[in-house]
C-alpha positions as CSV (number, residue, x, y, z in Angstrom):
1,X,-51.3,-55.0,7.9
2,X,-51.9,-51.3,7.9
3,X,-49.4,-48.4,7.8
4,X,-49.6,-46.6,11.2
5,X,-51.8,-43.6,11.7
6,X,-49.5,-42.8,14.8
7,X,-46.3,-42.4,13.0
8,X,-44.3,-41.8,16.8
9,X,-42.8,-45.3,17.6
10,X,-41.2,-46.5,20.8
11,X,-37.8,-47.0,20.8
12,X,-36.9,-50.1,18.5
13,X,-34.0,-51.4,16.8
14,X,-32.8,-53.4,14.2
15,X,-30.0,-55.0,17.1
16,X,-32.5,-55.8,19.3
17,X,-34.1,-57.8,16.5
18,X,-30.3,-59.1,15.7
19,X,-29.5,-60.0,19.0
20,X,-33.0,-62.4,19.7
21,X,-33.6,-63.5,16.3
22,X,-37.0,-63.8,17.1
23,X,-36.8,-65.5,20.7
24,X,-38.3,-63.1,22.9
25,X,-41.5,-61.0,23.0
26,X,-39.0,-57.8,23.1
27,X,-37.4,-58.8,19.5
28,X,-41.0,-59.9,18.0
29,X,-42.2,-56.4,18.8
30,X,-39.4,-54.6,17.7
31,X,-40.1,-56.2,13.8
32,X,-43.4,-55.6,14.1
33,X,-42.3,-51.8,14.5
34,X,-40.0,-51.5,12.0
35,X,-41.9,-53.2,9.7
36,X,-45.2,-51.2,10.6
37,X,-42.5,-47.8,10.3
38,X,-41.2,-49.0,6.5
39,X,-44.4,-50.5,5.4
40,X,-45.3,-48.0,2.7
41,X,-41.8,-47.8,1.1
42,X,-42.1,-51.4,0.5
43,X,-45.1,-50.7,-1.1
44,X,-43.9,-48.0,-3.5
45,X,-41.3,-50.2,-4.7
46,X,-43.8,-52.9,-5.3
47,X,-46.1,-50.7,-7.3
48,X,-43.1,-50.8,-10.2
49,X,-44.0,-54.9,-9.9
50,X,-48.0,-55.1,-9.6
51,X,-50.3,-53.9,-11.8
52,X,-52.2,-51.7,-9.6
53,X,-52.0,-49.5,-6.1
54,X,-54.3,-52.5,-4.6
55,X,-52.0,-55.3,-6.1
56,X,-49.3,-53.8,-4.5
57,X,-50.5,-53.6,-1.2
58,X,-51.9,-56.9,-1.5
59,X,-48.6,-58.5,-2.1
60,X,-47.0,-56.3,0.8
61,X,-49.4,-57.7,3.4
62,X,-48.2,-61.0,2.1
63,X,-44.6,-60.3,1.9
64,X,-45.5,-59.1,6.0
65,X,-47.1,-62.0,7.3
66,X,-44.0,-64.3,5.8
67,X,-42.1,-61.8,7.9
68,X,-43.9,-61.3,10.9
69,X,-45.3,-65.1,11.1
70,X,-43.0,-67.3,10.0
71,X,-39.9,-65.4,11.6
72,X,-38.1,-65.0,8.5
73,X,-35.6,-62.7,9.3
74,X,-33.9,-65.7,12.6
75,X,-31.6,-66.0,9.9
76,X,-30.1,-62.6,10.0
77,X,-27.0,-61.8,11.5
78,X,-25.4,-58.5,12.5
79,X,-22.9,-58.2,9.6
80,X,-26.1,-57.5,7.6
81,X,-26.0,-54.3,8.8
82,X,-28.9,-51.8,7.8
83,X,-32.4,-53.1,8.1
84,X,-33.1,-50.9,4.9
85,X,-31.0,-53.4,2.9
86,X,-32.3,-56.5,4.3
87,X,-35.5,-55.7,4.3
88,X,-35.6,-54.4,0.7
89,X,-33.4,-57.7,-0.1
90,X,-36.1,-59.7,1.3
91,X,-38.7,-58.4,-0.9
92,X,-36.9,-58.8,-4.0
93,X,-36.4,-62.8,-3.1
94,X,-40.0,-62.8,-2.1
95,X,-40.8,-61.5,-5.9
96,X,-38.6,-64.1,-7.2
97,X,-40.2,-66.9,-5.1
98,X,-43.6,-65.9,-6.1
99,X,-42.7,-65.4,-9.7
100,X,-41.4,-68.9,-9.6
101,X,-44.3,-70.0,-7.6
102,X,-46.5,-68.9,-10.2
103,X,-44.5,-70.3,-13.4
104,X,-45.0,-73.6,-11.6
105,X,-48.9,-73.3,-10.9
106,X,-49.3,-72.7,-14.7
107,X,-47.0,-76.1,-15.4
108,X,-48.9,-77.7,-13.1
109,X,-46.3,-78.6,-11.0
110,X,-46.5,-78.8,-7.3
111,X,-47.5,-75.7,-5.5
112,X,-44.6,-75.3,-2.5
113,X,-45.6,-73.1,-0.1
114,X,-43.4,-69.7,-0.4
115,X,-40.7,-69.2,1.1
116,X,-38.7,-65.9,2.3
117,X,-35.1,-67.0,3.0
118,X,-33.4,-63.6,4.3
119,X,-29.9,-64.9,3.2
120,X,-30.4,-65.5,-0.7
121,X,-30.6,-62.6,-3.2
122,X,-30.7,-59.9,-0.4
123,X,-28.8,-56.8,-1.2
124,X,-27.0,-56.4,1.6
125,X,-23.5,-54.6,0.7
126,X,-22.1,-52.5,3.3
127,X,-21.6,-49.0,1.3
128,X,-24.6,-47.6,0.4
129,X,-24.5,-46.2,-3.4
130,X,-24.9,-42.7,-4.2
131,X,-28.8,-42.6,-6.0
132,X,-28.5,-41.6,-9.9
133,X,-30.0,-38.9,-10.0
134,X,-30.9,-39.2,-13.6
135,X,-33.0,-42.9,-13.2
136,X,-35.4,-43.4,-11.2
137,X,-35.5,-47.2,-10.6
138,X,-37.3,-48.7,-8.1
139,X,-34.3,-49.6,-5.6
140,X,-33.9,-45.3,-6.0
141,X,-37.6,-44.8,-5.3
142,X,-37.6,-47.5,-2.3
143,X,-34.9,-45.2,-0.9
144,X,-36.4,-42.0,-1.2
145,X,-39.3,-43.0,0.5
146,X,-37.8,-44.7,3.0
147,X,-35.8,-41.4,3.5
148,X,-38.9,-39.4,3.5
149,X,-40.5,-41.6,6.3
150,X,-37.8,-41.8,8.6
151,X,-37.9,-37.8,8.1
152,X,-41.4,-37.6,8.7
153,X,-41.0,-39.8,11.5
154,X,-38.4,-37.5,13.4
155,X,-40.9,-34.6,12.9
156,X,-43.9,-36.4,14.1
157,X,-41.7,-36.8,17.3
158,X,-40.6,-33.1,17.3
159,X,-44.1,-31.7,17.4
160,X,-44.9,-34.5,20.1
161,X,-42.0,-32.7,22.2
162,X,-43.7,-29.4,21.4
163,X,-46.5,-30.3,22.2
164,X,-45.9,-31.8,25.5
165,X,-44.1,-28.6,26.4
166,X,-47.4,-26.4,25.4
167,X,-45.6,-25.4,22.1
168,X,-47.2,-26.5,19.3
169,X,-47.9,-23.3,18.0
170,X,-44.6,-22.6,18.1
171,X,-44.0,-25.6,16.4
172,X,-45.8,-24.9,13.4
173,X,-44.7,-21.9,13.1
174,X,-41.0,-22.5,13.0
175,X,-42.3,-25.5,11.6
176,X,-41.8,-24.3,7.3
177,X,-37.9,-23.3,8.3
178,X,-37.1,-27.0,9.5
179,X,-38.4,-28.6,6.4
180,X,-37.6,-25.8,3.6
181,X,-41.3,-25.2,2.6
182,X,-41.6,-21.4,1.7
183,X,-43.0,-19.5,5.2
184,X,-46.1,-17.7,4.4
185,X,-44.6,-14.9,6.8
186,X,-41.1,-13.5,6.9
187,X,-39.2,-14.1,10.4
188,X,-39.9,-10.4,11.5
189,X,-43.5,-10.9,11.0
190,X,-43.7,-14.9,12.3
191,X,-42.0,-13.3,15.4
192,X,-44.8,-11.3,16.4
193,X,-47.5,-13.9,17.4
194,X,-45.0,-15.7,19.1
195,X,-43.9,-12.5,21.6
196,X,-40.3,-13.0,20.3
197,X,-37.7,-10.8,18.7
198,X,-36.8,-11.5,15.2
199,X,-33.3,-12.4,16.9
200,X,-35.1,-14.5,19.4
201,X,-37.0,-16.4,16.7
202,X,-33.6,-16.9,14.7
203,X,-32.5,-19.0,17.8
204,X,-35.8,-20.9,18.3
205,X,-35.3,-21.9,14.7
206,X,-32.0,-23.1,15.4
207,X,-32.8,-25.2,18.4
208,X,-35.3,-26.4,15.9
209,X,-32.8,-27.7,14.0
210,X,-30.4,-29.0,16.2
211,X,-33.2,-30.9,17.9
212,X,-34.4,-32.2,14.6
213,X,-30.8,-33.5,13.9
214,X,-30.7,-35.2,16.6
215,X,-33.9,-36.9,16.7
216,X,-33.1,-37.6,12.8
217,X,-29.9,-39.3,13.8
218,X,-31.5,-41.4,16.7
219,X,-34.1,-42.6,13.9
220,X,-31.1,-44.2,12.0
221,X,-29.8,-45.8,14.9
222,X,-32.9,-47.4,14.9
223,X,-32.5,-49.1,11.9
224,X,-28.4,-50.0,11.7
225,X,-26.6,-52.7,13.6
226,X,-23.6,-51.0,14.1
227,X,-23.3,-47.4,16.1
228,X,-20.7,-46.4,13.4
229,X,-22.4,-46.5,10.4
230,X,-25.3,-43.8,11.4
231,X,-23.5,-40.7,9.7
232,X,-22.3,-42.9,6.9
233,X,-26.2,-43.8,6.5
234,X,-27.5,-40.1,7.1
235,X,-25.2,-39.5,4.3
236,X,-26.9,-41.2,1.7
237,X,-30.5,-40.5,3.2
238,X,-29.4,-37.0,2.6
239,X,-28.5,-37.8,-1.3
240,X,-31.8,-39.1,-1.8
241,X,-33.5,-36.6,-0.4
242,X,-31.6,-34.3,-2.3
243,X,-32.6,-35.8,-5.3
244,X,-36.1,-35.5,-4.9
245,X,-35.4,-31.9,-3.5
246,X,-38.0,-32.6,-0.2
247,X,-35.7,-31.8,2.2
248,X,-33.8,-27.8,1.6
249,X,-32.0,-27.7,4.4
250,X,-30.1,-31.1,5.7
251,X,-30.5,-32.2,8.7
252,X,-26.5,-32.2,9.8
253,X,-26.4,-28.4,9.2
């Protein structure tokens, strides 16, 4: 399994996933998505558990296949909320298993075949947790990039938007003011290229925004089982992003 090079996704969610548990075409696709969409943090939280950038990949195409193939997630249930929980849940009982697995092979005991059973030693606890700011642990960094990728997703499909309206330029040159990079021009001078006003590029930047908000917030729906709990979520995305400093400017200003 590879991480996509096309990071704008059809519309998938975690509920449709929920609702099928693995019974129709519609729900197998919508993992596959989600799991394409989340691949790499899964992988930068496995790096703090392999010895190298290929051992970690390695064991996430593994951890994938028990997902994708042997529909380990039927078991799930729409109290379990975020698929950011369940899914990082799943990974830590998949490192126990294969930890186990292992201890056994060197016994010589039987060699079971693993298993991923999405109901034990998930962490899947309704209130996210403000990050500590101060550790860096690998649930922290899982977070962090998850955060990053759902941002970068929401962008990808902002300059698709652009783009499709003949924009793009426009686009990436509003483009530094969305994600708090430092613009290489001022606003009066970015203005010019454009044939806007500095005025008129101060309200192209906040349709940026707003847009990007939006599309942020339609992201986390993606990912949560109940409608409710998207602000709560984009919340604590925000904290981690915050904490790593790569995003200036949230996304619910």
């Amino acid at each position: 399994m590879t991480s996509p090079s096309n990071p704008v996704f059809a519309t998938t969610r975690w509920t449709q996933v929920l609702a099928a548990r693995g019974d129709s075409v519609a729900a197998r696709q919508a993992l596959s998505d989600l799991c394409a969409a989340y691949y790499e943090p899964v992988v930068t939280y496995l790096r703090h558990h392999q010895r190298s950038e290929d051992d970690a990949r390695e064991f996430a195409h593994r951890f994938f296949e028990l997902v994708l193939h042997r529909r380990a997630f039927d078991a799930a249930t729409p109290g379990q909320g975020r698929f950011r929980s369940y899914l990082l849940g799943a990974v830590k009982h998949f490192l126990a298993e294969s930890q186990r697995h292992a201890r056994a092979a060197k016994r010589g005991g039987g060699q079971a075949p693993l298993s991923l059973d999405a109901n034990a030693g998930t962490d899947t606890s309704s209130e996210p947790q403000v990050p500590d700011r101060a550790a860096d642990t690998p649930d922290t960094l899982f977070d962090r990039h998850w955060a990053a990728t759902l941002v970068d997703r929401a962008a990808a499909s902002l300059a698709s938007e652009y783009a499709d309206r003949g924009q793009i330029a426009q686009f990436n040159t509003l483009k530094p003011w969305l994600l708090g990079e430092i613009p290489a021009l001022s606003r009066a001078d970015a203005a010019v290229p454009l044939g806007l006003t500095e005025g008129a590029l101060k309200v192209a930047i906040h349709r940026l925004r707003r847009r990007f908000r939006e599309l942020v917030k339609a992201e986390i729906a993606q990912t949560v089982s109940d409608p409710a709990a998207v602000r709560e979520e984009l919340r604590y995305l925000i904290e981690v992003l915050t904490a790593r400093s790569d995003l200036a400017s949230s996304p619910d200003r």
